[in-house]
N, C-alpha and C positions, 0 to 999 in steps of 0.2 A: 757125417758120422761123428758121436759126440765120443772123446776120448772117453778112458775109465777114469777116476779119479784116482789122488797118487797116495797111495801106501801111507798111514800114520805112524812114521818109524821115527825113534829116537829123536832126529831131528829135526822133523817135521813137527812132530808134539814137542818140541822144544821152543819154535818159534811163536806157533800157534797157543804156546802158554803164555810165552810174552807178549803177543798182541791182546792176548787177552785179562790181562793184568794190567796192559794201559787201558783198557779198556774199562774194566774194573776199578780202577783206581782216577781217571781222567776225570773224573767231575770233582773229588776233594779237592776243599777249598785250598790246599796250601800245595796243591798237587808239584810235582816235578820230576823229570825225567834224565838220566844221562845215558849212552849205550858207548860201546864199543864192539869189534870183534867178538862173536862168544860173550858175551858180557851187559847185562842189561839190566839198570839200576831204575824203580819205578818208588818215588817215595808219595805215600800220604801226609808226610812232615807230622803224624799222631802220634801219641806215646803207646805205641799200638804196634810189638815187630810183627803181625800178621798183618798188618796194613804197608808194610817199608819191605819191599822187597829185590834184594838182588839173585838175577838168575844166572849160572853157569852154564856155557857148554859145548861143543867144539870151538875149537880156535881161539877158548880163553886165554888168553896170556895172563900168569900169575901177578906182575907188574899191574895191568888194568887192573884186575881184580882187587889187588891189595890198596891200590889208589882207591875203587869205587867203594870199597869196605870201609876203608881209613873215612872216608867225605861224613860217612854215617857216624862214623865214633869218633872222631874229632868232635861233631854237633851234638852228639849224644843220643843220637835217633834210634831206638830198637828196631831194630830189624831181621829180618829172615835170607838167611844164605841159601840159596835154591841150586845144589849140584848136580845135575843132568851126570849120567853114568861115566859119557865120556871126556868129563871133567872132572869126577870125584877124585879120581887117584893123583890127578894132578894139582887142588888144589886143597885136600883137607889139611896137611900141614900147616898151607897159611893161615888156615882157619886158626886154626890151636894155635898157631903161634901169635895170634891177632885176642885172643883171649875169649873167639866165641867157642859153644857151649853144643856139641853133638845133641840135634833132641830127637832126631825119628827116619825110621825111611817115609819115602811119601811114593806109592804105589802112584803109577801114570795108567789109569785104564779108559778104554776105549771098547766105544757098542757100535757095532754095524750096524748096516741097514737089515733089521730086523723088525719085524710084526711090531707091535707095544698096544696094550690098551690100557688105562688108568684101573688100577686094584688099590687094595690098603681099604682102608678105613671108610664107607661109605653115608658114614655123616657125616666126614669133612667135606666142605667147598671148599675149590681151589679158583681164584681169579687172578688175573693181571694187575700187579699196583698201580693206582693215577694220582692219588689222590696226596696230598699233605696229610692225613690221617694215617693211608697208608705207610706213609716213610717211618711215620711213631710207631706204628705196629710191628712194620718189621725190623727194626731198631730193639724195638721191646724183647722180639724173638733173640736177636743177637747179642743184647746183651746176657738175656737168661740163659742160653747155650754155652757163649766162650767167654760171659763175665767180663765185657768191654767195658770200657767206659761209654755209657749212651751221648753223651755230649760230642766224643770223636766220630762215635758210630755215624750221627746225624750231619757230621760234617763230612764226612766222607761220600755217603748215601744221602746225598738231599734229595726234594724232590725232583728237582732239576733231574736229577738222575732216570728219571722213569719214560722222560721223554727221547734219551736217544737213540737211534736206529738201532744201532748196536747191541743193543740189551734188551734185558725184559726182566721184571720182578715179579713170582708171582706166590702167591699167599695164600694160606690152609686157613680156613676159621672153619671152630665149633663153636657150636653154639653163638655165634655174632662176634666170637674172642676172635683174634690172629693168634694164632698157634705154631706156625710155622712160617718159613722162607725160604727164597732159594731164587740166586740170580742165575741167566743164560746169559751168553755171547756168543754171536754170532758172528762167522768167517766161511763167508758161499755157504755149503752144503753141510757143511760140520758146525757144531756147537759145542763151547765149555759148558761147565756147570761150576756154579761156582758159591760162596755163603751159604751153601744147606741148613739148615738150624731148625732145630723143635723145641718150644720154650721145653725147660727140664721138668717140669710139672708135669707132660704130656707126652714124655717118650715112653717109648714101648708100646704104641695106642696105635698103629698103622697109620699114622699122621704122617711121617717123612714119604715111606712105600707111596700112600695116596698125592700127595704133592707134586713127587718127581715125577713118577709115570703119567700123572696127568700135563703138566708141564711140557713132558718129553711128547706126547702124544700130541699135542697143540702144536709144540714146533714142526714135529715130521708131517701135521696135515699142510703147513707153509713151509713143507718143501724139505727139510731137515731130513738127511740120513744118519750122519754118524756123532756120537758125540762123545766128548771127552774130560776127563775131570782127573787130579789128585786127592786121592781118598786119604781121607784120617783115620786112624783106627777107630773109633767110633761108628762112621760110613760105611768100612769096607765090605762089611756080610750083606746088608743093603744092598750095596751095588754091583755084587759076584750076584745076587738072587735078582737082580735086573737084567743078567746076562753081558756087563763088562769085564771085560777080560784084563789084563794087565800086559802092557806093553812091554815097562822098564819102571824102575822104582830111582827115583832120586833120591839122595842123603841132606838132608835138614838140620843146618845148624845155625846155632841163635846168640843174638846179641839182644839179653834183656831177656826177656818170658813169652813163652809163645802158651796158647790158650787151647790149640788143638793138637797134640800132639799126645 
């Protein structure tokens, strides 16, 4: 008899973000990780705080925290302060008083095992990245989205990146252009979502809508039921009209400039 799977509650999409943010971040070149209790430091070493991330969340101890915080600004690393609920009230003071910079909540939403068939925009293709071409393509998308620096982008995202288990990249083109991007991660039966981006020349076009659903529909034919992502305000009508619902929303504070918020 196979159990049921367990509950995506607070702290389970807490962990599950963290695995998947090493996940996400584990092939940049200058990659590095520290953790403790509650407490999970994933850095891309970019001048990039959406790429440098520390995550809060039960069993943080303010002490860890302020140390894994300090590691970043002492070196001068921008970074993103990632509060899971049941650490926000415990540790936005340090935040402030550490001289980061309150930028957003970050809605945690989650889609059941529900139906899905690819809509949006029917002269987008959507495929899987392989290729060193593709890495530039979707580099090119992310940078025109959140105005990265493409040099860090592509250190971050090599192509190396396309071949681990773990992950999947895959790519909108019209007309033979890359238009679009959007990485997955994968952990058993559930998936993140993760980089969304439509060059800004091309949104509003049904390009994101066609992308994800086709993405999403490719994973659940290999097996995928649930999956799970932190929406930007940008994302979020998008993916309430996908039928994600929101779990718990985390508080987002920055060292340095964050790009989606």
């Amino acid at each position: 008899m196979t159990a049921p799977p367990k509950a995506l509650t607070e702290s389970v999409l807490r962990r599950l973000t963290i695995d998947a943010v090493s996940t996400f971040l584990g092939q940049a070149a200058d990659y590095e990780a520290a953790g403790r209790p509650g407490v999970q430091l994933a850095l891309s070493n970019e001048p990039i705080a959406d790429m440098n991330m520390l995550i809060a969340g039960g069993g943080a101890r303010e002490d860890h925290f302020r140390a894994m915080a300090g590691r970043c600004l002492d070196r001068e690393i921008p970074f993103l302060a990632i509060l899971f609920p049941d650490a926000a009230d415990r540790l936005e003071a340090g935040c402030s008083a550490l001289g980061l910079l309150y930028a957003t909540e970050w809605p945690i939403m989650v889609r059941g095992d529900v139906a899905l068939n690819p809509a949006g925009n029917s002269d987008v293709t959507v495929g899987r990245a392989s290729t060193v071409e593709d890495a530039h393509g979707s580099a090119d998308v992310l940078v025109s989205a959140y105005s990265m620096p493409r040099e860090s982008v592509l250190r971050v995202l090599p192509p190396s990146y396309f071949e681990s288990p773990g992950t999947d990249v895959y790519l909108a083109r019209l007309g033979g252009e890359t238009v679009g991007t959007v990485t997955l991660t994968y952990h058993g039966d559930t998936c993140g979502i993760w980089a969304m981006g439509t060059d800004t020349s091309r949104q509003r076009n049904g390009i994101g809508r066609r992308l994800l659903s086709t993405a999403m529909s490719e994973a659940r034919r290999h097996g995928i039921r649930r999956f799970f992502l932190g929406a930007t305000p940008a994302g979020f009508r998008l993916y309430e009209s996908l039928n994600f619902k929101t779990v718990c929303s985390a508080r987002v504070w920055v060292s340095g400039v964050t790009h989606q918020a």
